[in-house]
C-alpha positions in Angstrom: 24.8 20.9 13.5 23.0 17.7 14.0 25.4 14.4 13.7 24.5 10.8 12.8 22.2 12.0 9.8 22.1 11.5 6.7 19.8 13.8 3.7 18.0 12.0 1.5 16.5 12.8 -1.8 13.8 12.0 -3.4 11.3 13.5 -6.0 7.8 13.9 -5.1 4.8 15.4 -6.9 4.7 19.3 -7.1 1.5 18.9 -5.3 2.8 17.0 -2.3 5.7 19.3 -2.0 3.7 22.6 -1.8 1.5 20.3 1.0 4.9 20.3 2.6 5.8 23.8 1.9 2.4 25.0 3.2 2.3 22.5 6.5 5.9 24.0 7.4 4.8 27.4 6.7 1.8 26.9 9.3 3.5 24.9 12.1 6.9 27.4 11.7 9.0 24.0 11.2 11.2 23.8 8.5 10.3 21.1 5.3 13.0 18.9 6.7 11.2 18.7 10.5 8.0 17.8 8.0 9.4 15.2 5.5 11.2 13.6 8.7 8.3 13.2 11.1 6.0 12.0 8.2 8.6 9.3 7.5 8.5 8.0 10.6 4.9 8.2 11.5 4.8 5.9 8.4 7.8 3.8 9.0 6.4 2.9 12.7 3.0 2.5 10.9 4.4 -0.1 8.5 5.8 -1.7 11.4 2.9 -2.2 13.2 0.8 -3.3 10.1 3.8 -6.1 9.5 3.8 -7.3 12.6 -0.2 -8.1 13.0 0.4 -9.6 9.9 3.3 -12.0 10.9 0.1 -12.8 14.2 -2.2 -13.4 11.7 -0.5 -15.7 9.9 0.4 -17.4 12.7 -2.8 -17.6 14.2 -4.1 -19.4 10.8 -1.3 -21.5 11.2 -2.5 -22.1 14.7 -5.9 -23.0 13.4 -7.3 -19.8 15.0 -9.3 -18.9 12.2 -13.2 -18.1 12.1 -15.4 -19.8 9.4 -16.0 -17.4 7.0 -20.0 -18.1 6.5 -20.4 -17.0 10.4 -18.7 -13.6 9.7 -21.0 -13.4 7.1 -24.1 -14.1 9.0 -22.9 -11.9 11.9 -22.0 -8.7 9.6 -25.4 -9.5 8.1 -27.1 -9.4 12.1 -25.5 -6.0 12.6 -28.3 -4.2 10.4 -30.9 -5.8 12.9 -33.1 -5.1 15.5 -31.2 -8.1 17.4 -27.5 -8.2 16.2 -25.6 -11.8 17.0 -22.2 -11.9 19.2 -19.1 -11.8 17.4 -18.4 -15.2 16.3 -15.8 -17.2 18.1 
């Protein structure tokens, strides 16, 4: 018996659920092992995502910023025989 857990329920698509079902049935976990580590995976995920956002905003609030016509050129370059640098 595990302590300091907690189920949760929730309803997902028939599909996703057989996706479970089939993913424990070929790894030999059970659905619970599944549903938990896909949680995570995307709770550490959103994490990471939020906090380069929270630097992002704070480099624009920094004035680090890159002007968005020189991204333009330099995406354009990339396509060429003689690409430019990134732009600074």
């Amino acid at each position: 018996m595990q302590s300091n857990t907690r189920v949760v329920t929730a309803h997902v698509p028939t599909p996703l659920a057989q996706q479970v079902d089939a993913a424990a049935a070929r790894l030999d976990r059970p659905r619970g092992w599944i549903v938990r580590e896909a949680l995570t995976a995307w709770l550490e995920n959103e994490d990471r995502r939020h906090a380069l956002t929270l630097e992002a905003l704070a480099d624009v609030d920094a004035g680090r910023t890159v002007d968005h016509q020189a991204v333009e050129t330099w995406a354009e370059s990339l396509s060429t025989d003689q690409p430019l640098p990134l732009p600074r």
